[in-house]
GUBAVO-844485 format. One record per atom (N, C-alpha, C): residue in one letter; atom name; x, y, z negated. Coordinates in nm, 4 decimals. Layout:
+------+------+----------+----------+----------+
: code : site :        X :        Y :        Z :
+------+------+----------+----------+----------+
:    A :   CA :        X :        Y :        Z :
...
+------+------+----------+----------+----------+
END
This chain:
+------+------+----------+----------+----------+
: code : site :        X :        Y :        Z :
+------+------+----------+----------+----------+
:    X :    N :   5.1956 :   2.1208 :   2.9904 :
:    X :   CA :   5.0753 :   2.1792 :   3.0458 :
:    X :    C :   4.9614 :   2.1597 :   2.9458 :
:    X :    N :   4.8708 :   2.2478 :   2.9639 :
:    X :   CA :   4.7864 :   2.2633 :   2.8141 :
:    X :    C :   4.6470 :   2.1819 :   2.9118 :
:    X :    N :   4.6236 :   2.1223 :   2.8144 :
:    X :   CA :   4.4440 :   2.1018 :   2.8960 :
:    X :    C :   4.3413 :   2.1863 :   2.8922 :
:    X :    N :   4.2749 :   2.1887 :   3.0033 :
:    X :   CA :   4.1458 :   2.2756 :   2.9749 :
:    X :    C :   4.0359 :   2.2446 :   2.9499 :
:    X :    N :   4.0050 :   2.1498 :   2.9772 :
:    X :   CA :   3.8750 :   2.0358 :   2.9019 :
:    X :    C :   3.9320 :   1.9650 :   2.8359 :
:    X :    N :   3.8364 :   1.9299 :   2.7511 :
:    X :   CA :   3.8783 :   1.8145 :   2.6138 :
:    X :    C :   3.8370 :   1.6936 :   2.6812 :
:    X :    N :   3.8564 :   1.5729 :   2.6041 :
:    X :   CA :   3.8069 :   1.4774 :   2.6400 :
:    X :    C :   3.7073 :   1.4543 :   2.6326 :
:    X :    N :   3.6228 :   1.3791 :   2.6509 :
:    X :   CA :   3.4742 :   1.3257 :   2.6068 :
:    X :    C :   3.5100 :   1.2766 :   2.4338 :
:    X :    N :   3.3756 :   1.3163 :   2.4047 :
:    X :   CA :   3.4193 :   1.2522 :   2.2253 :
:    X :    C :   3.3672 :   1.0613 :   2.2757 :
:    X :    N :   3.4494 :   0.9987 :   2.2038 :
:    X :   CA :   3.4223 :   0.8676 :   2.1774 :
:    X :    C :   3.3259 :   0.7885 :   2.0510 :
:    X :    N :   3.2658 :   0.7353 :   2.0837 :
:    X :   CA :   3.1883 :   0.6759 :   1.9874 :
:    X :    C :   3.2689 :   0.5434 :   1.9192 :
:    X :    N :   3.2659 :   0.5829 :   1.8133 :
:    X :   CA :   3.3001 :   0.4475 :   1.6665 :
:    X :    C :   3.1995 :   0.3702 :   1.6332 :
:    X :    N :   3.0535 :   0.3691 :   1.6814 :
:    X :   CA :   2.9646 :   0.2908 :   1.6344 :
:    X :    C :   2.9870 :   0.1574 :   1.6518 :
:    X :    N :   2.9832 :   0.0570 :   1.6021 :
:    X :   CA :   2.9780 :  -0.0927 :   1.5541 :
:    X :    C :   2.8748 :  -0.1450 :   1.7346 :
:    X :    N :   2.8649 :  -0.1754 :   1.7724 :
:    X :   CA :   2.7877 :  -0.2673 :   1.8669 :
:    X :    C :   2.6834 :  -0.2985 :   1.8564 :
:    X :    N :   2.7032 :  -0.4370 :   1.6908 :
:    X :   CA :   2.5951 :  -0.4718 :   1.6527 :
:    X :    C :   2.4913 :  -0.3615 :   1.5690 :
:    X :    N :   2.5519 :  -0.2644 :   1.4968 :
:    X :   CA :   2.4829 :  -0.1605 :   1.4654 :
:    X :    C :   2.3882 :  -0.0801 :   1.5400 :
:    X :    N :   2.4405 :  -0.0599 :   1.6476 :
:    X :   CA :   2.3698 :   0.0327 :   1.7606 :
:    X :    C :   2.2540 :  -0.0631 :   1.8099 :
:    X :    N :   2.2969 :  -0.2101 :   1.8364 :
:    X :   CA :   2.1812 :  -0.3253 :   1.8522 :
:    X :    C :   2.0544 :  -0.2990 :   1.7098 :
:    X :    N :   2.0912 :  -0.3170 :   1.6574 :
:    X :   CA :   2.0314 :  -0.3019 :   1.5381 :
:    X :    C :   1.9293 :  -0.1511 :   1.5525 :
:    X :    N :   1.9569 :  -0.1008 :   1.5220 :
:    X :   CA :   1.8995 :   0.0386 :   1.5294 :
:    X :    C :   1.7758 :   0.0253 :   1.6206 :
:    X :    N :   1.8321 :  -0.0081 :   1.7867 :
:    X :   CA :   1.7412 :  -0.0374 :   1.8936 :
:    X :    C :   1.5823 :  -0.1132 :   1.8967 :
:    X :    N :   1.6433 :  -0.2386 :   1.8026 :
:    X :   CA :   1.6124 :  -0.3091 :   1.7696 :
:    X :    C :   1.4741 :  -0.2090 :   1.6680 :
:    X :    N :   1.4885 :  -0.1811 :   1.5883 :
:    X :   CA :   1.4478 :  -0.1264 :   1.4473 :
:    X :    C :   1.3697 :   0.0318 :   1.5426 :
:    X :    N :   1.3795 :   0.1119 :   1.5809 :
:    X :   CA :   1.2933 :   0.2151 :   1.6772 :
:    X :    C :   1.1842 :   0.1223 :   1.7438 :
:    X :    N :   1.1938 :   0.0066 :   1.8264 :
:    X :   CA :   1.1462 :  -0.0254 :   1.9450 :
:    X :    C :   1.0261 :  -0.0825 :   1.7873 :
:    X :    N :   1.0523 :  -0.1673 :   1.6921 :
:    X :   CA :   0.9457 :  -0.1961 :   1.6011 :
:    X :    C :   0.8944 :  -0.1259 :   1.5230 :
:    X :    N :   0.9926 :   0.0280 :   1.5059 :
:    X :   CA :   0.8725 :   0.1130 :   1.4087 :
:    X :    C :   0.7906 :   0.2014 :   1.5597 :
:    X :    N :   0.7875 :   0.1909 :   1.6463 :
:    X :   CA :   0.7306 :   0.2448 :   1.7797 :
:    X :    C :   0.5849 :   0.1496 :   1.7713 :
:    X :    N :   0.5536 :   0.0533 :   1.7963 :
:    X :   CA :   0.4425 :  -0.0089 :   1.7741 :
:    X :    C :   0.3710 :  -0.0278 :   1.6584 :
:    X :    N :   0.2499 :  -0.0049 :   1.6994 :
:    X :   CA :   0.1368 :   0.0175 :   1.5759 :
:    X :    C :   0.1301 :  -0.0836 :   1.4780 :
:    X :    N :   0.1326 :  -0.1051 :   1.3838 :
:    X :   CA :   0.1149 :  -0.2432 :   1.2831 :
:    X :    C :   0.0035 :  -0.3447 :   1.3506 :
:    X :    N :  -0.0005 :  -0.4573 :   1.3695 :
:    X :   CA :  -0.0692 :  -0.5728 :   1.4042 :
:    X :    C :  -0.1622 :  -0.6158 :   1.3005 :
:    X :    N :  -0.0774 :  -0.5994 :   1.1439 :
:    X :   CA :  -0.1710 :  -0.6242 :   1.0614 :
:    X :    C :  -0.2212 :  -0.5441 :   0.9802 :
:    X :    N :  -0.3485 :  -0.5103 :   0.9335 :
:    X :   CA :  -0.3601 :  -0.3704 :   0.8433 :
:    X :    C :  -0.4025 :  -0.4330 :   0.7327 :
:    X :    N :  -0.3534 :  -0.5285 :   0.7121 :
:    X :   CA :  -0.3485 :  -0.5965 :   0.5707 :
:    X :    C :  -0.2160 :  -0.6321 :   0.4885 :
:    X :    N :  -0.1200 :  -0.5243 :   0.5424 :
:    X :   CA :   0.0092 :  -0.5373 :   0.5051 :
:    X :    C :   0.0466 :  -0.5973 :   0.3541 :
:    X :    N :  -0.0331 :  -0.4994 :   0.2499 :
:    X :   CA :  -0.0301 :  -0.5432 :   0.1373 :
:    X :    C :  -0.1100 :  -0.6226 :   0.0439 :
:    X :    N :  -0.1504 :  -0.7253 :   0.1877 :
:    X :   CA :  -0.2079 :  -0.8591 :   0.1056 :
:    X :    C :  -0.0825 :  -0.9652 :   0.1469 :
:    X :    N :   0.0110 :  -0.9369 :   0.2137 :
:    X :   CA :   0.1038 :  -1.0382 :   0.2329 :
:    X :    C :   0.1936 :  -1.0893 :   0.0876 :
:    X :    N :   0.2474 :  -1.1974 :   0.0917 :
:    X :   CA :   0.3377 :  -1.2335 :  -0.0023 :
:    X :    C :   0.5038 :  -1.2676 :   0.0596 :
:    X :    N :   0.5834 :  -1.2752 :  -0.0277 :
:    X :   CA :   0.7312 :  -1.3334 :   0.0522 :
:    X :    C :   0.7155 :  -1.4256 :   0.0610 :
:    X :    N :   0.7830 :  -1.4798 :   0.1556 :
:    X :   CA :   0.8544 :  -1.5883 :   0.1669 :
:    X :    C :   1.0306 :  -1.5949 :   0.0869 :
:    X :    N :   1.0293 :  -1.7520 :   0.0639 :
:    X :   CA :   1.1761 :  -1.7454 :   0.0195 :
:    X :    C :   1.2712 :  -1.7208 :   0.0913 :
:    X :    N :   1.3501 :  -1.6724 :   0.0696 :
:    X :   CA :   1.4652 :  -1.5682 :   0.1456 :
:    X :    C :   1.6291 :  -1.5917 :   0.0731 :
:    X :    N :   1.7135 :  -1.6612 :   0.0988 :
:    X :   CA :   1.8472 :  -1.6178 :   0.0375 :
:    X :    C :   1.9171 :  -1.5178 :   0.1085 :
:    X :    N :   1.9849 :  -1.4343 :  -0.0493 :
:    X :   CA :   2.0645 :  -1.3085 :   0.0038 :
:    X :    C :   2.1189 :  -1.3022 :   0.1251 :
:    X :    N :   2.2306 :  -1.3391 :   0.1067 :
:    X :   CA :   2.3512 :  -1.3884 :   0.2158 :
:    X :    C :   2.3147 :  -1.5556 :   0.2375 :
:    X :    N :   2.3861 :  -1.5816 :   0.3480 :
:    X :   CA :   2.3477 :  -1.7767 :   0.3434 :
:    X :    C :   2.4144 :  -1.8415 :   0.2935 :
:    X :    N :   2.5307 :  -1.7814 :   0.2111 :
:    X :   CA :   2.6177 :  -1.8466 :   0.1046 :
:    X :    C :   2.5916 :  -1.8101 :  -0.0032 :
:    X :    N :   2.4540 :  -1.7751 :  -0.0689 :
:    X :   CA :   2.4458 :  -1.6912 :  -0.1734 :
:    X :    C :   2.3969 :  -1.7577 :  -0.2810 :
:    X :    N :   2.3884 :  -1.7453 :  -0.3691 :
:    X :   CA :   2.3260 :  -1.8252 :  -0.5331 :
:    X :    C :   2.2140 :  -1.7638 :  -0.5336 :
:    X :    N :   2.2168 :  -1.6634 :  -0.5148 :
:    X :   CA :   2.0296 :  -1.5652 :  -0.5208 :
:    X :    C :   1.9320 :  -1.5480 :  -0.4157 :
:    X :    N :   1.8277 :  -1.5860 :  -0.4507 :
:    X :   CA :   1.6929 :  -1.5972 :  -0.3281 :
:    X :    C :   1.6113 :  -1.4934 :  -0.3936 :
:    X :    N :   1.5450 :  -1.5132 :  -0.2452 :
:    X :   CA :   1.4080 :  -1.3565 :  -0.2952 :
:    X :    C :   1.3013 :  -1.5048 :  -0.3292 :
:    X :    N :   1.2253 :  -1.4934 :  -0.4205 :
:    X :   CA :   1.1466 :  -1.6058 :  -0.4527 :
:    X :    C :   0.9771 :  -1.5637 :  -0.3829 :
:    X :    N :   0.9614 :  -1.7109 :  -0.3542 :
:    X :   CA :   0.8745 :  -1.7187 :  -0.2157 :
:    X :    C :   0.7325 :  -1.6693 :  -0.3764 :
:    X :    N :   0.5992 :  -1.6065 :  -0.2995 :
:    X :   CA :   0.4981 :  -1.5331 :  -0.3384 :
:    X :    C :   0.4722 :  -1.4333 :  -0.4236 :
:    X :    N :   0.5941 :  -1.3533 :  -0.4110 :
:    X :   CA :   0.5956 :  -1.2442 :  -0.4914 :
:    X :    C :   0.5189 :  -1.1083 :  -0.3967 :
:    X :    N :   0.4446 :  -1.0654 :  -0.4310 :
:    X :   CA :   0.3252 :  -0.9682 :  -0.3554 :
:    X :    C :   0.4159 :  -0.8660 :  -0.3047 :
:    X :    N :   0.3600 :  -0.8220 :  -0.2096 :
:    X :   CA :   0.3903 :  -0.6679 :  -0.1054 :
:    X :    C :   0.4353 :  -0.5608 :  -0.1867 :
:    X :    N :   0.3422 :  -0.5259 :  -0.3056 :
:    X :   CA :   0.3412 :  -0.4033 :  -0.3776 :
:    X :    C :   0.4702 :  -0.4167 :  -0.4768 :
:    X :    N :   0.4601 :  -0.5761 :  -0.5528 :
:    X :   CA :   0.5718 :  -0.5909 :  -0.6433 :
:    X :    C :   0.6886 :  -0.5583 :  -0.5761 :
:    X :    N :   0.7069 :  -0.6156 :  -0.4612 :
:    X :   CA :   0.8470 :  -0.6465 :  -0.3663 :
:    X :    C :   0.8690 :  -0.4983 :  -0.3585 :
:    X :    N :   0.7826 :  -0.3718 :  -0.2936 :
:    X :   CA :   0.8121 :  -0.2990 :  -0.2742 :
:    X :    C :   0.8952 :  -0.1980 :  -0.4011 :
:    X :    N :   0.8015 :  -0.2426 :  -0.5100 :
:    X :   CA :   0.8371 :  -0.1582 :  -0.6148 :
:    X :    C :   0.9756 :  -0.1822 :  -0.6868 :
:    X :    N :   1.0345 :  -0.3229 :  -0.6224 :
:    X :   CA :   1.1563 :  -0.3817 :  -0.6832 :
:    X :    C :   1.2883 :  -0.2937 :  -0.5660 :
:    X :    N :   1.2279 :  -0.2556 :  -0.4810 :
:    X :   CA :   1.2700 :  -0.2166 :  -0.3689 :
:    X :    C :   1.3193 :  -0.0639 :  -0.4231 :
:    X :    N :   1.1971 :   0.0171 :  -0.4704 :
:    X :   CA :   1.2165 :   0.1366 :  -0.5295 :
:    X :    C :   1.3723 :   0.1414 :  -0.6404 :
:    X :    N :   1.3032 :   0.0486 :  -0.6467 :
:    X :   CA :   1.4215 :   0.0237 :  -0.8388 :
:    X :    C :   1.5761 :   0.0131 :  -0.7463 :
:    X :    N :   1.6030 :  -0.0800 :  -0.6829 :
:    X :   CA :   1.7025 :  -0.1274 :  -0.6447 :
:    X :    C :   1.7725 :   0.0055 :  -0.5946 :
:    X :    N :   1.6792 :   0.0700 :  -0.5112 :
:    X :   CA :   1.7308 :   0.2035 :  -0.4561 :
:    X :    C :   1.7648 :   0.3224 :  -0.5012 :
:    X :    N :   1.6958 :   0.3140 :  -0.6047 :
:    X :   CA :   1.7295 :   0.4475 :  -0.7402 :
:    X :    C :   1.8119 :   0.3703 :  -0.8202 :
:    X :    N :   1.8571 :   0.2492 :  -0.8579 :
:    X :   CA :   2.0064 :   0.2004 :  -0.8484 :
:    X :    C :   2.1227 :   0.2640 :  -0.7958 :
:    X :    N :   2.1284 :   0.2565 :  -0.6448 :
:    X :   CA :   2.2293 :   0.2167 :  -0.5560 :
:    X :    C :   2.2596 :   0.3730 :  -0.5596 :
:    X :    N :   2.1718 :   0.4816 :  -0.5758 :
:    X :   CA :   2.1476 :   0.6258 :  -0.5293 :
:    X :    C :   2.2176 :   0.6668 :  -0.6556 :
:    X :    N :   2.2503 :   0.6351 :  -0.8139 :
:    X :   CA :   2.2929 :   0.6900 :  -0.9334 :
:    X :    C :   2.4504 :   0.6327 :  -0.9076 :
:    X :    N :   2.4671 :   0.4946 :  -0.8601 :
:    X :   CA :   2.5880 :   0.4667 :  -0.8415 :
:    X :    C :   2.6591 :   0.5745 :  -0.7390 :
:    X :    N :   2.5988 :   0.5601 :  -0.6210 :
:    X :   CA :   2.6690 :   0.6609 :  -0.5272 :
:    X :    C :   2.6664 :   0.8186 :  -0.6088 :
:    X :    N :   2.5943 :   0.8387 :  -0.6651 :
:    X :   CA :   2.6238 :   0.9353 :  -0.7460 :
:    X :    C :   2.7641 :   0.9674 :  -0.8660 :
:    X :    N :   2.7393 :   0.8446 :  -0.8953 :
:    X :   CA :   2.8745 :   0.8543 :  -1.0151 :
:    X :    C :   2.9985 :   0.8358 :  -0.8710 :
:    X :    N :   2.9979 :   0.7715 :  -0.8004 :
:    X :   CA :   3.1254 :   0.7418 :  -0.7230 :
:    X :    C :   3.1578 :   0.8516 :  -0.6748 :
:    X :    N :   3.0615 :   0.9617 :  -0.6072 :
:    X :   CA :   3.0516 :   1.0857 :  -0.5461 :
:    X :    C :   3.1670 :   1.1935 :  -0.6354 :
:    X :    N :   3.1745 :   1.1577 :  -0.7534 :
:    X :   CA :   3.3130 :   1.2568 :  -0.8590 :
:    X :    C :   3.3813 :   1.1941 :  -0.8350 :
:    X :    N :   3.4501 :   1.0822 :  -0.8292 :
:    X :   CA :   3.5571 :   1.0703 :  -0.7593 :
:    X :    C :   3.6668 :   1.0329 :  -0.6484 :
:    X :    N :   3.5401 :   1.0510 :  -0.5901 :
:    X :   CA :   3.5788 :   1.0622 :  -0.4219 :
:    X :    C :   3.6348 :   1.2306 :  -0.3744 :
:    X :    N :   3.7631 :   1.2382 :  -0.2872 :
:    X :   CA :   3.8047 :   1.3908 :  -0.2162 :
:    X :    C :   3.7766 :   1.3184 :  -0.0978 :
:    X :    N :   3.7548 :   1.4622 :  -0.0417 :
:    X :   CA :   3.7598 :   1.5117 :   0.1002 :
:    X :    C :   3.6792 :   1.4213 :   0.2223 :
:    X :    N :   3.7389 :   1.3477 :   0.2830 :
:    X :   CA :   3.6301 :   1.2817 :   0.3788 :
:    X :    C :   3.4949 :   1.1601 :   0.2737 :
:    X :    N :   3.5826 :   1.1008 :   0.2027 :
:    X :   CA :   3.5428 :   0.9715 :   0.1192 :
:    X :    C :   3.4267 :   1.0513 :   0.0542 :
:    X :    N :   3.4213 :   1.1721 :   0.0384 :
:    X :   CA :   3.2916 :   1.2438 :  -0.0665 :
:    X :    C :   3.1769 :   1.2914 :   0.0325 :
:    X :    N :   3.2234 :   1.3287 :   0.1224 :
:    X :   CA :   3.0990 :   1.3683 :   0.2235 :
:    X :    C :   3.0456 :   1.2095 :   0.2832 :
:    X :    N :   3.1079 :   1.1106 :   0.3002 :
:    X :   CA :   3.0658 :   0.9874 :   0.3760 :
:    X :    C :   2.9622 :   0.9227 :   0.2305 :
:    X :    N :   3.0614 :   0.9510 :   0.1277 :
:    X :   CA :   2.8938 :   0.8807 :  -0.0257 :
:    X :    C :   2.7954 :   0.9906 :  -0.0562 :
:    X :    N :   2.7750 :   1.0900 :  -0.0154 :
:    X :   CA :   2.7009 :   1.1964 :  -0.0258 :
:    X :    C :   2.6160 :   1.1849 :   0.0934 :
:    X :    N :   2.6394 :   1.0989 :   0.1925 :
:    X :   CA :   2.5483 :   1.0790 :   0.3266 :
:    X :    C :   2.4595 :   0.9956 :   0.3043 :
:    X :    N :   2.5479 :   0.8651 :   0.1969 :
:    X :   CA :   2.4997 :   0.7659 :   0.1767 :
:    X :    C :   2.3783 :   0.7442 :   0.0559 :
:    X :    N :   2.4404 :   0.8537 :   0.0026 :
:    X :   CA :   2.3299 :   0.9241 :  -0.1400 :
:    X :    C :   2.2028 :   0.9786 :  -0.0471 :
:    X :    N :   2.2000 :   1.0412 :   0.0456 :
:    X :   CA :   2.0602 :   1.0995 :   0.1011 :
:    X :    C :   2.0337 :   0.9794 :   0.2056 :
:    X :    N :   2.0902 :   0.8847 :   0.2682 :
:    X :   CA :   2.0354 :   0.8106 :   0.2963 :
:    X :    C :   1.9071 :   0.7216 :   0.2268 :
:    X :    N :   1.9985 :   0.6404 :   0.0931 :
:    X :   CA :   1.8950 :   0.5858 :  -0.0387 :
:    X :    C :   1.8113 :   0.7379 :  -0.0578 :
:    X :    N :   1.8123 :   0.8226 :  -0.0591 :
:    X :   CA :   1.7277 :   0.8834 :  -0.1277 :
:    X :    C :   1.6232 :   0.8948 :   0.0061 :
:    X :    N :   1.6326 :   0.9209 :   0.0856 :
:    X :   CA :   1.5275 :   0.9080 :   0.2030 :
:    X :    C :   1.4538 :   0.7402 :   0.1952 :
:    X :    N :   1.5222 :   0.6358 :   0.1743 :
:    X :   CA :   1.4796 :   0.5134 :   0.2164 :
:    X :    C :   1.4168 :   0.4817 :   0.0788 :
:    X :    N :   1.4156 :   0.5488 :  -0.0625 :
:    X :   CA :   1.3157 :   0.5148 :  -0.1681 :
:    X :    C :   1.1762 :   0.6165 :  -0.1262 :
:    X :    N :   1.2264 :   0.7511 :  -0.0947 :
:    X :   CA :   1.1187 :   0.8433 :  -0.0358 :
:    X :    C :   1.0168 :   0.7770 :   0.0194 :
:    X :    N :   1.0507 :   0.6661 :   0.1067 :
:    X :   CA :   0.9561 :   0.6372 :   0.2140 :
:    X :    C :   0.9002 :   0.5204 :   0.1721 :
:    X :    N :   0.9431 :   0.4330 :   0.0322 :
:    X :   CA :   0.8831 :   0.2957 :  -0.0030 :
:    X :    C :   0.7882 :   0.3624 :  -0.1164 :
:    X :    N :   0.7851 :   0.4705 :  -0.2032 :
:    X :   CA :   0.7667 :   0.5336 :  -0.2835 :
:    X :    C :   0.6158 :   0.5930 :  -0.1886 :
:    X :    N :   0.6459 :   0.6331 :  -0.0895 :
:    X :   CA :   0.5625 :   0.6720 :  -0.0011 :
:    X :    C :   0.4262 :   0.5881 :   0.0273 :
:    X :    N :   0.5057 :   0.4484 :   0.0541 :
:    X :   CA :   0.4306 :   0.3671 :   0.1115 :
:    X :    C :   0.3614 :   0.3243 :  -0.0252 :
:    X :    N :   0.3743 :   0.2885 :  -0.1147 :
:    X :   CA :   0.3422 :   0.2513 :  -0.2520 :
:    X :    C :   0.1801 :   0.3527 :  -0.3163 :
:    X :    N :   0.2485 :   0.5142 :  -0.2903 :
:    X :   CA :   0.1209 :   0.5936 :  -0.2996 :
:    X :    C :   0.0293 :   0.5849 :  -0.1819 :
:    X :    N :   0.0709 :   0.5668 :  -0.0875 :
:    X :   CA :  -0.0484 :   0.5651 :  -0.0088 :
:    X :    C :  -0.1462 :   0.4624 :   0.0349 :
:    X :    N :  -0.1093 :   0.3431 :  -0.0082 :
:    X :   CA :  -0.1830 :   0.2043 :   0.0025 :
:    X :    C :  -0.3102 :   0.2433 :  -0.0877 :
:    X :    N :  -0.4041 :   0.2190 :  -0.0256 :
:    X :   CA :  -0.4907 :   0.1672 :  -0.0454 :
:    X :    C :  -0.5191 :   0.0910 :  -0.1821 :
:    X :    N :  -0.6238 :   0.1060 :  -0.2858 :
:    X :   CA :  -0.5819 :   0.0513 :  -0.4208 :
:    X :    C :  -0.6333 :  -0.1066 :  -0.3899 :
:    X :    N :  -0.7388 :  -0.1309 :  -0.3491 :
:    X :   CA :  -0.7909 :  -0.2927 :  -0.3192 :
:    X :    C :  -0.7043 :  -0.3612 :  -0.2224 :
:    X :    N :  -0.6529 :  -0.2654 :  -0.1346 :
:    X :   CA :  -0.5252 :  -0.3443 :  -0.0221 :
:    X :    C :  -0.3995 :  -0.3798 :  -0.1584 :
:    X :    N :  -0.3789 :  -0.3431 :  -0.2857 :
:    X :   CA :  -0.2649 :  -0.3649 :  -0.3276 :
:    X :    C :  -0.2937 :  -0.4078 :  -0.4398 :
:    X :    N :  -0.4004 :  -0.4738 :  -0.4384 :
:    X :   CA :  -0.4854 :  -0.5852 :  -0.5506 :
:    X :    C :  -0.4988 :  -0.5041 :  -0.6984 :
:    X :    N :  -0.5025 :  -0.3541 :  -0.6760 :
:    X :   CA :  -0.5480 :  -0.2564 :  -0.7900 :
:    X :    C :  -0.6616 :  -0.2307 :  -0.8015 :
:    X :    N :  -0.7940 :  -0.2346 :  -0.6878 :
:    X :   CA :  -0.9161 :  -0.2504 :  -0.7465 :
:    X :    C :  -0.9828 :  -0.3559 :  -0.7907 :
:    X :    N :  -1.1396 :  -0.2859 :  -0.8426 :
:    X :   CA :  -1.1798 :  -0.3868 :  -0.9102 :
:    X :    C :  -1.3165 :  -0.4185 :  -0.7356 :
:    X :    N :  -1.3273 :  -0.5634 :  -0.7767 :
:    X :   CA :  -1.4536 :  -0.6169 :  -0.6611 :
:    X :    C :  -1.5805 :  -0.5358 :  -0.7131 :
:    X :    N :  -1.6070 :  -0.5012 :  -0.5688 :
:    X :   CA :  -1.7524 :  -0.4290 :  -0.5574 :
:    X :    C :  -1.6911 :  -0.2925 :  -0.5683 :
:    X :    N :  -1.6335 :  -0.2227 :  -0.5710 :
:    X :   CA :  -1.5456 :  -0.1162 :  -0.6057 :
:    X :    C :  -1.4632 :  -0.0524 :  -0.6992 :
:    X :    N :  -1.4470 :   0.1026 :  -0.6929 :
:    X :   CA :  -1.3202 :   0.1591 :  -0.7643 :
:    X :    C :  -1.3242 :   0.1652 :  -0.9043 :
+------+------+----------+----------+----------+
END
C-alpha cells in the first residue's frame, strides 16, 4: 500500500545547539546596557579548558575585534580551498559554511566602521 502523506520531516539539530541559538536571539533582542562597548578590555580567557592558548587579559574591544576579522578571512580562504575538493553533499555543507564566515566578518567589519572614533580610542581629546 502506497502512502499518501509523508511523514513529518524530522529535525537533526544538536539540543545543545538549538539551546544555544535561544540563548543567543533572546541576547541580541535586548538593547546594549552599555554604550561604551568599545572602551571595554578582555579578560583572560583559555581556548578550550585543556588548552595551551589564552586570549590575554587587556587587549581592547577594537584590537580583539579586528583579530576577529583576520581570523575569519582565515577560516573563509580555507573553506575556500577545501570547497575544490569536496563532491556533492560535502561541497554545498563548506559553501554554507563559507557564507556563514563571510556574513560573521561582514558584521565585525561592520561593527569596526561604525564605532564611533573616541569610543575606539581613535580620537584626539577635545575633538576630531
Amino acid at each position: 500500500m502506497k502512502k499518501i502523506v509523508p511523514d513529518p520531516p524530522t529535525s537533526y539539530r544538536d539540543p545543545e545547539l538549538k539551546a544555544a541559538n535561544a540563548t543567543l536571539r533572546v541576547a541580541l533582542a535586548r538593547q546594549p546596557q552599555d554604550p561604551a562597548l568599545f572602551q571595554r578590555n578582555t579578560q583572560a580567557k583559555a581556548v578550550t579548558p585543556d588548552s595551551l592558548f589564552s586570549v590575554r587579559e587587556g587587549v581592547s574591544a577594537e584590537e580583539a575585534l579586528v583579530h576577529v576579522a583576520l581570523l575569519l578571512k582565515c577560516a573563509e580562504e580555507v573553506c575556500d580551498e577545501i570547497t575544490q575538493q569536496g563532491s556533492g553533499i560535502e561541497r554545498g555543507l563548506i559553501w554554507s559554511m563559507v557564507h556563514s564566515v563571510e556574513m560573521a566578518r561582514a558584521v565585525v567589519e561592520a561593527l569596526l566602521d561604525g564605532a564611533p572614533r573616541d569610543a575606539v580610542g581613535l580620537g584626539v581629546e577635545g575633538g576630531c
